[in-house]
C-alpha positions in Angstrom: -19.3 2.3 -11.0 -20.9 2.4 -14.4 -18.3 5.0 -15.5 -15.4 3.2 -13.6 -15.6 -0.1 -15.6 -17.5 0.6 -18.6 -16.2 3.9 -20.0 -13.2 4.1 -22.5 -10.2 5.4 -20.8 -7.2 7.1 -22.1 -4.4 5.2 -22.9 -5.8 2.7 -25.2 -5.4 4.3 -28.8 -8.9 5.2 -28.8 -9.8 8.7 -31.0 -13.0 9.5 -28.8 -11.0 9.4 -25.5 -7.6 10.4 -27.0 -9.4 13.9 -28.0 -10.5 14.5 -24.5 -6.7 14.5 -23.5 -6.0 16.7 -26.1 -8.5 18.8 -25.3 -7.5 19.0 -21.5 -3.1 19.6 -22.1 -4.4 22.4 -25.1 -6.3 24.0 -22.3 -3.6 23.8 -19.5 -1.3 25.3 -22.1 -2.9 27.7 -23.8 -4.2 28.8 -19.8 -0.2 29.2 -18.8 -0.2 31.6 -21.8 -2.4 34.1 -19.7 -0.6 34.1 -16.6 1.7 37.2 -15.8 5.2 36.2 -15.0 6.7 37.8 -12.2 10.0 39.0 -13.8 8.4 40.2 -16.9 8.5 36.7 -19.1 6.1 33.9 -19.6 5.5 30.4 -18.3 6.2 27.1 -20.2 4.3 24.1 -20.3 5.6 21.0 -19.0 3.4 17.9 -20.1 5.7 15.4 -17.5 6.2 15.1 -13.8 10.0 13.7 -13.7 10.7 13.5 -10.4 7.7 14.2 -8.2 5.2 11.8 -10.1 5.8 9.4 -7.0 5.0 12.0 -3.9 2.7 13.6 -5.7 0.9 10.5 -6.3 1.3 9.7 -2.9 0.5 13.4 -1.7 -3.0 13.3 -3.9 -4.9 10.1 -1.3 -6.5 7.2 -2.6 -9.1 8.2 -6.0 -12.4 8.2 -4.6 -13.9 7.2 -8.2 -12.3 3.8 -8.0 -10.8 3.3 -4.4 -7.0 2.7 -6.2 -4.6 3.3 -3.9 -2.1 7.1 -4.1 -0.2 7.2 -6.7 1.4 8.7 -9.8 -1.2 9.4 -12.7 0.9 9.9 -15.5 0.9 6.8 -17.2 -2.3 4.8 -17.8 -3.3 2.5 -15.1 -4.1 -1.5 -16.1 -6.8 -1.8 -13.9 -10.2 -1.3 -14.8 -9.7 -0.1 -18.8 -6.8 1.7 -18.0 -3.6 1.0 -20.7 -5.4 -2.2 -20.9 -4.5 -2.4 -24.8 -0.6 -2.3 -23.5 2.6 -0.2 -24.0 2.3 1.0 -27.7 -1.6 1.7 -27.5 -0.6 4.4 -24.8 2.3 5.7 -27.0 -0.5 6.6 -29.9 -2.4 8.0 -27.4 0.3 10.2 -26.4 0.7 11.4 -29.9 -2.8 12.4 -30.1 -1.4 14.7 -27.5 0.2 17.9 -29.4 3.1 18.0 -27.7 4.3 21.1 -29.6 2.3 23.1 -27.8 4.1 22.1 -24.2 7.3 24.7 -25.0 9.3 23.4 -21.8 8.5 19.8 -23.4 6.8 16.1 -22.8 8.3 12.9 -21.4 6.7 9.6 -22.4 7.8 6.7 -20.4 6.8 3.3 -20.9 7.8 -0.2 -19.6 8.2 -3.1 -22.8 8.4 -6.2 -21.6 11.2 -8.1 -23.2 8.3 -10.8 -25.1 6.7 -7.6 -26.6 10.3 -7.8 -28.9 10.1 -10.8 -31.5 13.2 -12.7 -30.7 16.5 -11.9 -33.1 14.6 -8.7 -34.5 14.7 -6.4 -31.5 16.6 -3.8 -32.3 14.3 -3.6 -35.8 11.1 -3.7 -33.8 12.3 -1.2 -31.5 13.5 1.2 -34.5 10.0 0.6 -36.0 8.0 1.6 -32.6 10.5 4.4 -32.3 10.6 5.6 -35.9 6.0 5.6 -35.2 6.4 7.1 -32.1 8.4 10.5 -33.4 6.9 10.0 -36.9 2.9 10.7 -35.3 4.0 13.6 -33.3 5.7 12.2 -29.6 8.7 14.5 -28.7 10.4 12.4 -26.2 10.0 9.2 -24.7 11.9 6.5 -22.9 11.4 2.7 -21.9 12.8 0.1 -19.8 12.9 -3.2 -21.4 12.6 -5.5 -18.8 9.9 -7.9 -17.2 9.0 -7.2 -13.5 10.8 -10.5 -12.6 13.8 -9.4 -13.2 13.1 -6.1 -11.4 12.4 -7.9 -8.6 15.3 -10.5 -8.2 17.4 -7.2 -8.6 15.8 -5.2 -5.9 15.9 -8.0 -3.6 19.6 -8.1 -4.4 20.9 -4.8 -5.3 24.4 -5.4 -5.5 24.5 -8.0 -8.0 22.6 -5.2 -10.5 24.7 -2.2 -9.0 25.5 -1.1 -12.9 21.9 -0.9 -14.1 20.4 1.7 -15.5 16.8 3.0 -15.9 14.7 5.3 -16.6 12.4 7.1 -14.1 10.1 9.9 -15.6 12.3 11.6 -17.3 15.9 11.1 -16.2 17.9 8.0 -15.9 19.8 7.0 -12.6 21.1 3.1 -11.2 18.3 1.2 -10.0 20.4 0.6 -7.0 20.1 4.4 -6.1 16.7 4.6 -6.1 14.5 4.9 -2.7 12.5 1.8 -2.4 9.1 3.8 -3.4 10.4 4.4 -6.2 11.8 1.0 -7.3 8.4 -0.5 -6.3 6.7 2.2 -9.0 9.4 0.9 -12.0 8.4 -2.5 -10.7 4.6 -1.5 -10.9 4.7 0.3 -14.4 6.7 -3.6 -15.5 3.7 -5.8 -14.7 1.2 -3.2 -16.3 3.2 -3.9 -19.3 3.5 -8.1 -18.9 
């Protein structure tokens, strides 16, 4: 429990921890590098989980370190020093990630909450995070910018919000169109970001 609520975690721009990820996707892809391919080429690296980061999550049981409930692991969790230092903390900790190394590429999704944008210079804040994000190394990344009220009143009425877009590691579809689980995970990664 010491570990569990005391320890740095990843997610939170911190060097010490940050290294330890680095470490650990360096290893995964420089291990993919040894494997033989069955028709005669190689493997590439993927550093993202697109569409299965919600049934794998689900698949994988509740974490017996700290009783959370199944789900996806990609992004850092809020709870207990988990992404506790917000959206852009765990973008610089993704670029502490070398993502050059992931050939078949990296997908970096995060949730901005419309207040994180200073009103009547949003699209210059937005520039500015983007312009830091690619600038210290990230390769892709993609955000919703919209507070978990709103993605609620649209899920409990989908037909008023039918045209909306979002993203969902690491393709887009209408929010309408999503399964349910999957609408309560956007909803999820929202009030982490709040």
């Amino acid at each position: 429990m010491k570990l569990l609520r005391g320890a740095p975690k990843y997610g939170n721009d911190d060097p010490a921890v940050d290294a330890y990820a680095q470490r650990a996707a360096h290893h995964f892809c420089a291990f993919l590098d040894t494997l033989p391919h069955p028709r005669g080429g190689r493997y590439f690296a993927h550093l993202f989980t697109f569409t299965v980061a919600v049934p794998a999550g689900r698949d994988c049981g509740p974490r017996r370190t700290d009783a959370r409930a199944a789900g996806p692991g990609e992004q850092p969790h809020a709870g207990s020093g988990r992404g506790i230092e917000g959206p852009l903390a765990a973008l610089k900790s993704a670029t502490a990630i070398d993502q050059t190394e992931a050939a078949a590429g990296t997908s970096v999704i995060t949730e901005l909450h419309p207040n994180t944008l200073p009103q009547g210079k949003e699209a210059e804040t937005l520039a500015a995070i983007v312009q830091s994000y690619f600038e210290g190394g990230g390769c892709t990344w993609s955000s919703n910018i919209v507070g978990p009220e709103t993605l609620r009143a649209a899920q409990a009425d989908l037909r008023s919000t039918a045209r909306w877009w979002c993203g969902c590691r690491g393709y887009s579809s209408f929010f309408v169109g999503l399964g349910r689980e999957l609408q309560d995970h956007i909803i999820e990664r929202a009030e982490q970001s709040s």
